[in-house]
C-alpha positions as CSV (number, residue, x, y, z in Angstrom):
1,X,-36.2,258.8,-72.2
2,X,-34.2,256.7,-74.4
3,X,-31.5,258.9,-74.3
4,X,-31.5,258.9,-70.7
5,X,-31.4,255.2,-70.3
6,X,-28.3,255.1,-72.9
7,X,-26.6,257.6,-70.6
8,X,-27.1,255.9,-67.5
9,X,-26.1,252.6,-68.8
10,X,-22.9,254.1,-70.7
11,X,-22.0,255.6,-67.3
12,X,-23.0,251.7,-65.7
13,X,-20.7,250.3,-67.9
14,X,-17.8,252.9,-67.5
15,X,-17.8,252.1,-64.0
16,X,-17.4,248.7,-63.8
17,X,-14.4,248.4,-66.3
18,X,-17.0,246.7,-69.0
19,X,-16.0,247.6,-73.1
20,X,-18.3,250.7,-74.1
21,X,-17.6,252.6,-76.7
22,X,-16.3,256.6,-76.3
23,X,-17.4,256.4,-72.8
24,X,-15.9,259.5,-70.8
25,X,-14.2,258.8,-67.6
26,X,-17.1,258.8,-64.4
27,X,-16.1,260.8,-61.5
28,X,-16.2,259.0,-58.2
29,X,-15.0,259.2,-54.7
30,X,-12.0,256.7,-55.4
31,X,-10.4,257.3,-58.7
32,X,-8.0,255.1,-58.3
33,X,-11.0,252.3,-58.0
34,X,-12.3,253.5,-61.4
35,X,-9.0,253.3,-62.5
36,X,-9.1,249.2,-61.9
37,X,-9.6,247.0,-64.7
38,X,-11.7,244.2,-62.5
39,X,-10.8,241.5,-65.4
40,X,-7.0,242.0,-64.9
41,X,-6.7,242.7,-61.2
42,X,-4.5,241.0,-58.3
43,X,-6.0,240.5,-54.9
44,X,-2.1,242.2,-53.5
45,X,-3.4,245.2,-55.7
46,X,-6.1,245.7,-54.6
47,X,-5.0,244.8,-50.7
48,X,-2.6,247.7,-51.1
49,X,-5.5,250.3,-52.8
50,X,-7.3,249.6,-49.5
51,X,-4.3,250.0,-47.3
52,X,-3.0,253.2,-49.0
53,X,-6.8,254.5,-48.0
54,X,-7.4,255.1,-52.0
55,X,-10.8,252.8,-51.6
56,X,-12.6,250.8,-48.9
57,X,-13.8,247.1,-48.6
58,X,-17.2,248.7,-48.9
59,X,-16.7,250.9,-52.3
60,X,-14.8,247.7,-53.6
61,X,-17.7,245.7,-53.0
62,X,-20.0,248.2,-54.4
63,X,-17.9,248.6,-57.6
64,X,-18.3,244.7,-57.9
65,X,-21.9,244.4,-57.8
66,X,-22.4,247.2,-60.1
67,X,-20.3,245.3,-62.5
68,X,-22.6,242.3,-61.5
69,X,-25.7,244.2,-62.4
70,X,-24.4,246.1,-65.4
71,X,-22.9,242.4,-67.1
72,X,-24.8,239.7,-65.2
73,X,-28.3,240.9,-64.6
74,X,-27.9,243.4,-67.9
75,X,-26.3,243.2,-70.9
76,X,-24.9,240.6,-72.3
77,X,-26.7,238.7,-69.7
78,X,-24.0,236.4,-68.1
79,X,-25.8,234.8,-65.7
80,X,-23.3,233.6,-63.7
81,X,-24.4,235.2,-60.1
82,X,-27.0,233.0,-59.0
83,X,-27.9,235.5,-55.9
84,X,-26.1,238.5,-54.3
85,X,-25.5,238.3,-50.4
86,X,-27.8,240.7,-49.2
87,X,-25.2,241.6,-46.1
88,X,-22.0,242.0,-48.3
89,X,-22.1,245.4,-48.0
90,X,-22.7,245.5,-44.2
91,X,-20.4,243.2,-44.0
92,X,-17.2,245.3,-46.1
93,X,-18.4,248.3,-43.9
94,X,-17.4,246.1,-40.8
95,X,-14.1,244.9,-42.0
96,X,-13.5,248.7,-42.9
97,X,-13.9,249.5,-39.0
98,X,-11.4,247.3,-38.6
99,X,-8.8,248.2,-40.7
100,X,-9.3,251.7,-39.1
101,X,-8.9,250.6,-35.7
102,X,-5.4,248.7,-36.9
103,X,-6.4,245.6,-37.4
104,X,-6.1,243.7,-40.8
105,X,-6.6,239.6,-40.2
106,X,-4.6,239.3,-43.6
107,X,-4.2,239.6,-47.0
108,X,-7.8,238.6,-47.6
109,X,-9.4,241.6,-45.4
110,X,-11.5,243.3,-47.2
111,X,-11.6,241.2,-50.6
112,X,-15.0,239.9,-52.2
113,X,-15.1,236.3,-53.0
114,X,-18.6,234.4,-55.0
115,X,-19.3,231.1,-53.7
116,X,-20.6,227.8,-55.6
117,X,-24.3,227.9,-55.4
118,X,-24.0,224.3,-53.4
119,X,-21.6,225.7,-50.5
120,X,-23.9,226.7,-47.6
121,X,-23.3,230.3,-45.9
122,X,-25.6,232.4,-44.1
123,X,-28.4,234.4,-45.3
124,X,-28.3,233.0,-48.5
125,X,-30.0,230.3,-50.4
126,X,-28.0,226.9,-50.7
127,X,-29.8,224.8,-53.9
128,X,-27.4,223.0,-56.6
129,X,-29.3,225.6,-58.6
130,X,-32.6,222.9,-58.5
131,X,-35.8,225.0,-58.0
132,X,-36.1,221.9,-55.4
133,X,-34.2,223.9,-52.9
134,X,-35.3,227.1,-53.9
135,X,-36.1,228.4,-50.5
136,X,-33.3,226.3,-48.9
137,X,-31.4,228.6,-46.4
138,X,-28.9,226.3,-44.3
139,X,-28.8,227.9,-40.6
140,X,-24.7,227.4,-39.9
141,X,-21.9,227.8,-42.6
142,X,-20.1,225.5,-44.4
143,X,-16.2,225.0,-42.7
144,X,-14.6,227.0,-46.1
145,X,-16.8,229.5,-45.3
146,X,-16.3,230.1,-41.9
147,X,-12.5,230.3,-43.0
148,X,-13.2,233.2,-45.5
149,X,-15.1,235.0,-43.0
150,X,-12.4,234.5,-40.2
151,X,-9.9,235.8,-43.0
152,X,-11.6,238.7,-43.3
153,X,-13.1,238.1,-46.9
154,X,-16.5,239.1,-47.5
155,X,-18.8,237.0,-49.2
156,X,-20.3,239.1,-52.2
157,X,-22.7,236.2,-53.7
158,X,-23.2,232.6,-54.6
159,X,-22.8,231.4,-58.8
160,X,-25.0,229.5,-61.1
161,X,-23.6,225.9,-61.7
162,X,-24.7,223.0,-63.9
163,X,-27.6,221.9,-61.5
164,X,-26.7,219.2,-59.1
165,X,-23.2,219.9,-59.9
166,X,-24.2,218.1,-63.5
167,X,-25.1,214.5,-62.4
168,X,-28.6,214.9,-63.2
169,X,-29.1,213.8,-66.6
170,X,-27.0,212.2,-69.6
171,X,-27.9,215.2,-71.4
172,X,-27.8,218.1,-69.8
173,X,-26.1,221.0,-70.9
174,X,-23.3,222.5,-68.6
175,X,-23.7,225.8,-66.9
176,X,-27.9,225.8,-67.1
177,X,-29.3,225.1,-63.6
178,X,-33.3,225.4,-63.3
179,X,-32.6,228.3,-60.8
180,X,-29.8,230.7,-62.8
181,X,-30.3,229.6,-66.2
182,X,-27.9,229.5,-68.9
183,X,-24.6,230.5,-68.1
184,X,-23.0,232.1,-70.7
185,X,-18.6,232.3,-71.5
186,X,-17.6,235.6,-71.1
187,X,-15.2,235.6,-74.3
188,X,-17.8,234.2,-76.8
189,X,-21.2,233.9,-75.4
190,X,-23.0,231.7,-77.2
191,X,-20.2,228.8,-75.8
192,X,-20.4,227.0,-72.8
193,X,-18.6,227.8,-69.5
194,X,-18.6,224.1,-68.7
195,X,-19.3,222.7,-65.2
196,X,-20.6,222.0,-63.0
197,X,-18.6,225.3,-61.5
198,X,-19.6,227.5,-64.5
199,X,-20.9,230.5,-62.8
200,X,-17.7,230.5,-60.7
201,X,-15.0,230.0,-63.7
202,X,-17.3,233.3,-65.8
203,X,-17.5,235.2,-62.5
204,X,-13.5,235.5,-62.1
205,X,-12.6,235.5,-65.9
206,X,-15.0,238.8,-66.8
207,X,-14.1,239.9,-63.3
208,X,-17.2,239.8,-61.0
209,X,-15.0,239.0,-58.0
210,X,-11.3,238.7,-57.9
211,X,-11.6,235.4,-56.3
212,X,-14.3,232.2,-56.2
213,X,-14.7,229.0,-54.9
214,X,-15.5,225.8,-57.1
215,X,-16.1,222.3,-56.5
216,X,-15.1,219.3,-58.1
217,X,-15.8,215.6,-58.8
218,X,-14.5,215.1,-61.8
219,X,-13.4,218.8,-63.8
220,X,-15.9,220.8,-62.7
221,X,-13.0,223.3,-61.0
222,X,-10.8,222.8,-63.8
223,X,-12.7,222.5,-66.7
224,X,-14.6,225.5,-66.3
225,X,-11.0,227.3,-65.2
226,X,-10.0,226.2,-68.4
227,X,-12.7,227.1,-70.9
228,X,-12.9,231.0,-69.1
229,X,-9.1,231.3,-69.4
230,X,-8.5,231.3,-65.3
231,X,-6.5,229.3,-63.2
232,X,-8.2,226.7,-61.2
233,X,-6.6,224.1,-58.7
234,X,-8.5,221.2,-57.5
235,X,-6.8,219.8,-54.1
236,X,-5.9,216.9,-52.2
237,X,-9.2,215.4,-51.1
238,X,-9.4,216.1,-47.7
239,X,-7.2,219.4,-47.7
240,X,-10.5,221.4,-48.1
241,X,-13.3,220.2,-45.8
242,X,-16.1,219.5,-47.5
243,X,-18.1,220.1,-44.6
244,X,-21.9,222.0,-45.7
245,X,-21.4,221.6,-49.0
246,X,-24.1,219.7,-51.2
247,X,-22.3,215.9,-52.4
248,X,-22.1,213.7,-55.2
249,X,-19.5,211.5,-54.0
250,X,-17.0,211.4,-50.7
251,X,-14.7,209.2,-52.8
252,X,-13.9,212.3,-55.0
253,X,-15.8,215.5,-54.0
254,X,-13.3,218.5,-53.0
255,X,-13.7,222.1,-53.2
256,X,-11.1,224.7,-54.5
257,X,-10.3,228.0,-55.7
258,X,-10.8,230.0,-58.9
259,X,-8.5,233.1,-59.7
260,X,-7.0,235.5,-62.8
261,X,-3.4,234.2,-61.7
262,X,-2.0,231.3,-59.9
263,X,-0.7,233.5,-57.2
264,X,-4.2,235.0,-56.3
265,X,-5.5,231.0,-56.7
266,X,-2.7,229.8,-54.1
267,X,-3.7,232.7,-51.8
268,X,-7.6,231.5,-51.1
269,X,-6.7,227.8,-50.9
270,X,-4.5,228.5,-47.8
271,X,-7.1,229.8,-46.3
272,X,-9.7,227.4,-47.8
273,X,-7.6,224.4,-46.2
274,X,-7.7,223.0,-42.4
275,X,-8.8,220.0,-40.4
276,X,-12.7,219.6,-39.6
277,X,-13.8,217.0,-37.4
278,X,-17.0,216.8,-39.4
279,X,-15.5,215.6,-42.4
280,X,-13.0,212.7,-41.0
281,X,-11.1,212.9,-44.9
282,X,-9.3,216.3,-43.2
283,X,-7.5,214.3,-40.4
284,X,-4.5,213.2,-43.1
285,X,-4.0,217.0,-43.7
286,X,-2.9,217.8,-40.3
287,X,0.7,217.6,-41.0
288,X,0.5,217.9,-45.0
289,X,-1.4,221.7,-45.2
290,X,0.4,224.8,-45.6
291,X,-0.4,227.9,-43.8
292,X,0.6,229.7,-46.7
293,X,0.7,228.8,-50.3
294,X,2.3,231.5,-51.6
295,X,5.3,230.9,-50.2
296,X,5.7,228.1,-53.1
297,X,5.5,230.9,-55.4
298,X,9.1,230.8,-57.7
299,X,9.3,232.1,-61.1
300,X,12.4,229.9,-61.4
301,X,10.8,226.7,-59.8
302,X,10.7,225.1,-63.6
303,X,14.6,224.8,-63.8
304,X,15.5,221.6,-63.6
305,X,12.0,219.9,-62.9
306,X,11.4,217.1,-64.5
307,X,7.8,217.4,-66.4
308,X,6.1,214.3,-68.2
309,X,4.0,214.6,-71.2
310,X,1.0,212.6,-71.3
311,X,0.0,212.1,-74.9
312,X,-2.8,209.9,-74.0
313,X,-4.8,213.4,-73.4
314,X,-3.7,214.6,-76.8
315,X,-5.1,213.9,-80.4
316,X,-8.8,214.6,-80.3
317,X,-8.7,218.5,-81.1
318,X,-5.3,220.0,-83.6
319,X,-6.1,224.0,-81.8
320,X,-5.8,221.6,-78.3
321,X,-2.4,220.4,-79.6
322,X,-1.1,223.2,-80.7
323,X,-1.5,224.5,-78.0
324,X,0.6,221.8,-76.4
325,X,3.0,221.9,-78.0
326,X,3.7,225.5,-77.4
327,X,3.5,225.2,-73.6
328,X,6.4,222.0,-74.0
329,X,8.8,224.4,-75.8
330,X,7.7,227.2,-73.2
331,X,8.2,224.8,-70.1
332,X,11.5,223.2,-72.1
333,X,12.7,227.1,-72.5
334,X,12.4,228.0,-69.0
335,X,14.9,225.2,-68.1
336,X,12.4,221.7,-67.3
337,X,13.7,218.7,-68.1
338,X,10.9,217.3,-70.5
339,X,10.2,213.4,-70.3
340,X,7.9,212.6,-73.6
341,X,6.2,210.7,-73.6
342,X,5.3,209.0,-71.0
343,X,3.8,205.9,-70.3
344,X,0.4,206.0,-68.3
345,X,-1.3,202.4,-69.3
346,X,-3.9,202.7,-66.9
347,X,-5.0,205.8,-69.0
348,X,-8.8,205.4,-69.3
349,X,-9.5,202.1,-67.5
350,X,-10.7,203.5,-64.0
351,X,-14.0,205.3,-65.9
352,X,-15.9,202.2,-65.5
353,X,-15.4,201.8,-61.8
354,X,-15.7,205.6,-61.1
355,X,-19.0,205.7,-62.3
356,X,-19.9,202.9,-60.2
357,X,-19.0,204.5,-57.3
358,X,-20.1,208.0,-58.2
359,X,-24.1,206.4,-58.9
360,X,-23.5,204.2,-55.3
361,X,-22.6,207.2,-53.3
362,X,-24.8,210.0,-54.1
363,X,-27.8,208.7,-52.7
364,X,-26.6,208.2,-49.2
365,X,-23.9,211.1,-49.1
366,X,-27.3,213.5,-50.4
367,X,-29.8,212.6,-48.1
368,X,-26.8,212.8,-45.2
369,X,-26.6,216.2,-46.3
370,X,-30.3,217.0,-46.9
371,X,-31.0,215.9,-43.6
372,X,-27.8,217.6,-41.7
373,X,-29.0,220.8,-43.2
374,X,-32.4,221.0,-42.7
375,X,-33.7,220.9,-46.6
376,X,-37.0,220.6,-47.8
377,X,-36.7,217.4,-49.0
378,X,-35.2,214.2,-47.7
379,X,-33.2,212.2,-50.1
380,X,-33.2,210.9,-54.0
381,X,-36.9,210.0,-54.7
382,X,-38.2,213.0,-53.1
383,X,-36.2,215.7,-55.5
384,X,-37.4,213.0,-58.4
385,X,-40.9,213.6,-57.5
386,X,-40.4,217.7,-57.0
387,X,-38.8,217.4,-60.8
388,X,-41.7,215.2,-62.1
389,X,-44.5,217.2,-60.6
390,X,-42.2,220.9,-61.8
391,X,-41.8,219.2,-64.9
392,X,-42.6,222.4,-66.9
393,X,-39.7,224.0,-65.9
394,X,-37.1,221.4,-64.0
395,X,-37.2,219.0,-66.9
396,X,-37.7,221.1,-69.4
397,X,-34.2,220.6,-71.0
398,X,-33.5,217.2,-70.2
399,X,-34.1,214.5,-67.9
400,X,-33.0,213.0,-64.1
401,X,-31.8,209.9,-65.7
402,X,-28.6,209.9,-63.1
403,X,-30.8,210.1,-60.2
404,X,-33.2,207.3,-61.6
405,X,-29.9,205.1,-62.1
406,X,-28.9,206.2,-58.3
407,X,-31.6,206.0,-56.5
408,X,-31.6,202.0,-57.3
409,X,-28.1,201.2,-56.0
410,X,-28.4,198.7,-53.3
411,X,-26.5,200.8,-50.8
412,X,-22.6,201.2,-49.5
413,X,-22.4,197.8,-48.3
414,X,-22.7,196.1,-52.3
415,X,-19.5,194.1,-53.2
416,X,-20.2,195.9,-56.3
417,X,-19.9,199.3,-54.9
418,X,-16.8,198.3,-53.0
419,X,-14.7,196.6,-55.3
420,X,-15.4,199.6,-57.9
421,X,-14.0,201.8,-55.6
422,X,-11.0,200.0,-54.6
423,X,-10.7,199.4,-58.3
424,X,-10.9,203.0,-59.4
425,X,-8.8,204.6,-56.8
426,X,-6.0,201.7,-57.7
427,X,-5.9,202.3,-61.6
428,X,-6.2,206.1,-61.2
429,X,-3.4,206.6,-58.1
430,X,-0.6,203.8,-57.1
431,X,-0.9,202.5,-60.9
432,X,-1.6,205.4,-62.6
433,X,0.1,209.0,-61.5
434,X,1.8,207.2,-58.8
435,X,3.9,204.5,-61.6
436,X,4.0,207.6,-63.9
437,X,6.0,209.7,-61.9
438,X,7.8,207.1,-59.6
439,X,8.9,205.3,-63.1
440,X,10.3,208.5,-64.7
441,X,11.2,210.4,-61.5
442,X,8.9,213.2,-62.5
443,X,7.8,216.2,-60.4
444,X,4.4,216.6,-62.5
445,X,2.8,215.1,-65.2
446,X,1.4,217.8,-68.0
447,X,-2.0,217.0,-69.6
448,X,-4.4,218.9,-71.5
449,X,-7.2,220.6,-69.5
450,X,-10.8,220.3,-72.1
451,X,-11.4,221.1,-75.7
452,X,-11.9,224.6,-77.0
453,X,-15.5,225.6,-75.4
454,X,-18.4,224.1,-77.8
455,X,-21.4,226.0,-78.5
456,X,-24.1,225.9,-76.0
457,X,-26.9,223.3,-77.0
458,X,-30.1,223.0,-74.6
459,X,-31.7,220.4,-76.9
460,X,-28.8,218.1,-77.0
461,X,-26.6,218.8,-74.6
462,X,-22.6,218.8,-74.0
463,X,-20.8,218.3,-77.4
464,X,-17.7,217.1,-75.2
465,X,-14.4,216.4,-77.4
466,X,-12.0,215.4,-74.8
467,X,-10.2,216.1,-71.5
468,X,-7.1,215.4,-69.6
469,X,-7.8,215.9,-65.9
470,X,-9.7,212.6,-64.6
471,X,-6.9,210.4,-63.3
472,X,-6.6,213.3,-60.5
473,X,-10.1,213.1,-59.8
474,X,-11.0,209.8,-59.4
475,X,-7.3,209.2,-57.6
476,X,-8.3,212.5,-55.2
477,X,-4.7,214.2,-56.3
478,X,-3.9,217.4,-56.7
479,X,-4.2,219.3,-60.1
480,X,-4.0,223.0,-61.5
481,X,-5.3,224.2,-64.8
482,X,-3.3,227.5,-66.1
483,X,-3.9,229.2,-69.2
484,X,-2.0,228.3,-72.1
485,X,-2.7,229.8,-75.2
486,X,-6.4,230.0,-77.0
487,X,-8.0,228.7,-80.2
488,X,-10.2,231.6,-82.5
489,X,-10.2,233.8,-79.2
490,X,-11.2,230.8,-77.3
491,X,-8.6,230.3,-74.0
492,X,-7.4,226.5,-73.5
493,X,-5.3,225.7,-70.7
494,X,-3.2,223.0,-69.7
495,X,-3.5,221.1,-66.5
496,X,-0.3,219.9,-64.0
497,X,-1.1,217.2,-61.6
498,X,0.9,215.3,-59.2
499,X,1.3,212.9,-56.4
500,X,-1.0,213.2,-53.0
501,X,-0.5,216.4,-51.2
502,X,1.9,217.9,-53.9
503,X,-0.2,221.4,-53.8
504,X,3.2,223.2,-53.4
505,X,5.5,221.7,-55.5
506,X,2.4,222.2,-58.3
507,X,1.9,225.6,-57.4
508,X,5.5,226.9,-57.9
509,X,5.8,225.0,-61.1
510,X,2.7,226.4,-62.2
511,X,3.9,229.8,-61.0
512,X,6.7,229.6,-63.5
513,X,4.8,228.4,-66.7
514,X,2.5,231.3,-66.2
515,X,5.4,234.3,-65.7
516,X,7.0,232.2,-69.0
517,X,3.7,231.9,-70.9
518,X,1.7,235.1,-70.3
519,X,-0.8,233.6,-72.4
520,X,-4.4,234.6,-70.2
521,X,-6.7,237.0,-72.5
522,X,-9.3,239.2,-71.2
523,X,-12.7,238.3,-71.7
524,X,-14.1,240.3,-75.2
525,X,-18.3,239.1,-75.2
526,X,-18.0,238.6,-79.0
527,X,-21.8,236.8,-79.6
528,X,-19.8,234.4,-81.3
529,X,-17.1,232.9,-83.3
530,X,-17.2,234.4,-86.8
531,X,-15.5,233.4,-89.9
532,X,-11.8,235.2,-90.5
């Protein structure tokens, strides 16, 4: 029996791609799908498998969730597929029918994307990962996901994320969600994936998907991007409707897409991207969205673009700034004009205010959605009670001391509230990235994206070093995360950000450091870093 159960998992393993040692080749119906390495694959590729005839939507979606069960479920134990979507196969063998009757809707027909456990979509469970929301199945989708659908994608599954997208607790540890568990980084698994879009950031990097959706506040698309060694951009707010998707804060909350290049990354957020009269932030996209991202796609956009250093995000890991450095001489090599360094006094000052705002918005903004969506419960001091009473297993890691501090905030009409966020959004955008570039005449400002990922600690939480990619969050600017190098086999990327509705110009300069860097590494599961 033993012997048998080696076998089949050997054979498992062989099929999805994973590392297993002197595993023969398994005989399928598509060899050139078992051909596929699913950790290094491009959404064109696998668009032009499918057209060929070589596979269909369905046997790709099959060859993903095997993956998903012989990683995620098994082995090394990922746990960063929260739930699979019990149509996704129905749903492949539908697009299929398509393609066979002529019709394609585009370059996303056919392709399996994982979803942020806090994005609603039909048929599965929507729940910040809080055993709160357990059984919560929202009845309509979320505008993004409508999009994907109408593009042709299928939806293969949601991903764990740092429960309520990590403003829970002071001390929570990123990645664990009372629901999923412990995510786990796919290249040394005892390290965090960060968050709060962990499950999405592992899902992409060890290839569960070719393509996932995050959301962000403040890093939780790009941090994660980062630490998994994928490319993450965090948009414009209101490029991406946030429409049926579970909120921290309207001031800041966007979603955005996760992906192995930036090319792949460019792709979804076109089709992520639109006007929703539901959420009145998409209105100033009408005439600022692109149909089509990848048309901003140059290897040569970095000659003669003028790229500001931010040192400010430097200094507080040497592997971080080494790193750095590199990715100057890289971007200086491929013909930008480098401006360094450059002056950002604002740098730090707009954290204060932002957390104001954050702890005055959530409250309202949750029980908006809560309500909207037909949950189980009806606002702040109803999940506090569920968590007290649960306490066994919600608080078993750490507390809700973020939803204690929330839940007794006076409400959106405070002078408080309101001159905090006029204050944040000033020192973060028009005095901050705004002065940066206008007084240098940049195109982008480089920062760092996170420290190297720290080990996971469930007792004390986070062991966070330092980070480069708030001034975009709290301002609601675009920024992209790219890999740039690693530190012991651990990926740390770099992050561009820019002014308002810059996605393109970002994209194409991002484009280019990538084709000049080549620096992404496949996931390797080592159980941790060891001594050289």
């Amino acid at each position: 029996m033993l012997r048998l159960l080696t076998a089949l998992l050997t054979l498992a393993l062989a099929a999805c791609g994973a590392p297993s040692p002197s595993a023969p080749a398994r005989a399928s119906d598509s060899p050139a799908l078992d051909a596929l390495a699913l950790d290094d694959v491009r959404v064109d590729d696998l668009q032009a498998g499918m057209m060929r005839g070589d596979f269909t939507a369905r046997q790709l979606a099959e060859r993903y969730l095997a993956r998903i069960a012989a990683l995620d479920d098994d082995g090394p134990r990922l746990n960063a597929v929260i739930e699979v979507n019990p149509d996704a196969l129905t749903e492949a063998a539908r697009l299929d029918a398509e393609r066979a009757s002529g019709e394609v809707r585009g370059p996303l027909h056919g392709i399996p994307v994982l979803l942020k456990d806090n994005i609603d979509a039909v048929g599965m469970v929507n729940s910040a990962g809080s055993l709160a929301l357990a059984e919560h199945r929202p009845a309509t989708d979320a505008h993004l996901v409508a999009q994907l659908r109408t593009a042709g994608a299928v939806i293969l599954g949601k991903t764990n994320l740092s429960e309520w997208a990590n403003f829970r607790s002071t001390r929570s540890s990123s990645g664990w969600s009372g629901r999923g568990g412990q995510t786990r980084n796919p290249h040394v698994l005892d390290r965090s994936p960060c968050g709060s879009s962990a499950g999405s950031g592992v899902a992409v990097a060890i290839g569960f998907a070719p393509l996932a959706i995050g959301t962000e506040t403040d890093g939780s698309v790009i941090c994660p991007a980062a630490v998994n060694g994928v490319v993450g951009i965090k948009p414009t707010l209101g490029l991406v409707s946030r429409h049926g998707i579970i909120p921290i804060s309207p001031s800041q909350d966007t979603a955005g897409p996760m992906a192995q290049t930036v090319a792949d990354a460019a792709r979804l957020l076109g089709v992520m991207a639109g006007v929703d009269s539901r959420d009145a932030a998409t209105a100033a996209a009408a005439e600022r969205l692109s149909p089509d991202y990848t048309t901003f796609l140059d290897a040569n956009a970095l000659r003669g673009a003028r790229i500001g250093v931010v040192r400010r995000t430097m200094g507080y890991h040497s592997g971080v700034d080494a790193v750095m450095e590199a990715s100057i001489e890289t971007l200086r090599a491929a013909g930008a004009e480098i401006v360094d360094p450059v002056e950002f006094p604002t740098w730090g000052e707009f954290g204060a205010p932002e957390f104001e705002v954050l702890l005055s918005e959530f409250g309202p903004a949750l029980a908006d959605y809560l309500r909207e969506s037909g949950a189980p419960h009806d606002g702040l001091e109803a999940l506090m009670a569920f968590n007290t009473s649960d306490a066994a297993r919600s608080l078993q890691w750490f507390g809700q001391e973020l939803f204690e501090q929330a839940a007794a905030k006076p409400g959106l009409d405070a002078e408080a509230y309101l001159r905090a966020r006029a204050r944040a959004k000033r020192l973060a955008g028009p005095e901050g990235i705004d002065a940066a570039l206008g007084t240098h005449k940049l195109d982008a400002l480089l920062t760092t994206a996170v420290s190297p990922a720290w080990t996971i600690d469930l007792v004390n939480g986070d062991h966070f070093l330092g980070a480069g990619y708030s001034a975009a969050a709290v301002a609601g600017y675009p920024s992209i995360t790219v890999p740039a190098g690693d530190v012991q086999g651990l990926p740390v990327g770099v992050v561009f950000m820019g002014a308002a509705w810059s996605e393109g110009r970002l994209i194409g300069l991002a484009h280019a450091f990538e084709q000049a860097r080549q620096a992404r590494i496949r996931p390797a599961l080592r159980p941790t870093v060891e001594e050289r």
